[in-house]
C-alpha positions in Angstrom: 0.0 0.0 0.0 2.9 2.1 1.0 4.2 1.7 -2.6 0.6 2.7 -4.4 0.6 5.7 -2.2 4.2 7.2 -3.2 3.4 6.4 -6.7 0.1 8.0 -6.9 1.7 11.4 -5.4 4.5 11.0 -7.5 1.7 11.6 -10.5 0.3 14.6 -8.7 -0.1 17.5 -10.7 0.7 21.0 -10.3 -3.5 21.4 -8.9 -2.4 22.3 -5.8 -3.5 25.2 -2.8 -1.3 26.7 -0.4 -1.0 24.8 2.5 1.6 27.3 4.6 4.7 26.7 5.9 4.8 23.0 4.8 4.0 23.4 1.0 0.9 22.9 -0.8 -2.1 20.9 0.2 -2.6 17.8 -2.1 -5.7 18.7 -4.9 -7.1 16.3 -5.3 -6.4 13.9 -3.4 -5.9 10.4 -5.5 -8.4 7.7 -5.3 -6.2 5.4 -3.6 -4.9 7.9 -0.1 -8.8 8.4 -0.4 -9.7 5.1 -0.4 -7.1 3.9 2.6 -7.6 7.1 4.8 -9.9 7.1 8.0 -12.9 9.4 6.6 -12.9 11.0 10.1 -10.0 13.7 9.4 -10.3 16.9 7.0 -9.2 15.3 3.5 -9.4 18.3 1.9 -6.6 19.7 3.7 -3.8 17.2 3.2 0.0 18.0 2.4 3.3 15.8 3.0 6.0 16.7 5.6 8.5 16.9 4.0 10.9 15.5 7.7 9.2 12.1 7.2 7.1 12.0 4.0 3.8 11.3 5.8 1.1 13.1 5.1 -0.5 15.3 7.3 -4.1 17.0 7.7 -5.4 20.5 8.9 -7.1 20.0 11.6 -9.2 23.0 13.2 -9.8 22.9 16.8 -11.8 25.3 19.0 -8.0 27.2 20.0 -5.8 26.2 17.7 -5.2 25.3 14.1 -2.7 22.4 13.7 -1.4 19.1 11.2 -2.2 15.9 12.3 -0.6 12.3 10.6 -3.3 11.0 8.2 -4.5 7.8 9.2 -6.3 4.7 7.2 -8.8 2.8 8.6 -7.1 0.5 10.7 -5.0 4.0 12.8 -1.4 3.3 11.2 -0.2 6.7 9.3 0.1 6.9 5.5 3.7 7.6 3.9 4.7 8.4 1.2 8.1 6.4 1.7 8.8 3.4 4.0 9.8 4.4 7.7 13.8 5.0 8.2 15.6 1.8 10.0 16.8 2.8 13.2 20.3 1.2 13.9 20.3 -0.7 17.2 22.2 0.4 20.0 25.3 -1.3 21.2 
C-alpha cells in the first residue's frame, strides 16, 4: 500500500493550494490515499511533511489550528516512503 501511495503522489499535478509553511495541500487527493484514509480527518486539507514524507491534515480545533498524521482505517499513518531503519544500539 505504502508503494501505491508514493506512486500515486508521485503523479500529482501541479492542482495544488497553499497549505503554509509545509507546501501545498494535495488537490485532489488520489483515489487510492482516499480510499485507505480514516474518513474522520479533513481530507481536503492534506500535504506531506516533507521530515518524514507522511502526510499530514489540517485539523481546526476550538483554540488552535494544527497538522495531524493522516490515518487509514485500521490507525497506522500513510507515507509516502517506508519508515527509516533505526540502527540498534550497542
Amino acid at each position: 500500500m505504502l508503494a501505491a501511495a508514493a506512486f500515486a503522489l508521485a503523479a500529482c499535478d501541479e492542482t495544488t493550494q497553499s497549505g503554509g509553511a509545509g507546501g501545498p495541500f494535495i488537490s485532489p487527493l488520489p483515489d487510492n490515499i482516499l480510499a485507505m484514509a480514516d474518513p474522520k480527518q479533513d481530507l481536503n486539507a492534506v500535504k506531506v511533511d516533507p521530515v518524514d514524507g507522511c502526510l499530514v491534515y489540517r485539523h481546526v480545533g476550538p483554540v488552535e489550528t494544527t497538522f495531524l498524521p493522516l490515518r487509514n482505517r485500521e490507525g497506522r499513518p500513510i507515507c509516502t516512503r517506508p519508515a527509516a531503519e533505526t540502527t540498534p544500539a550497542t
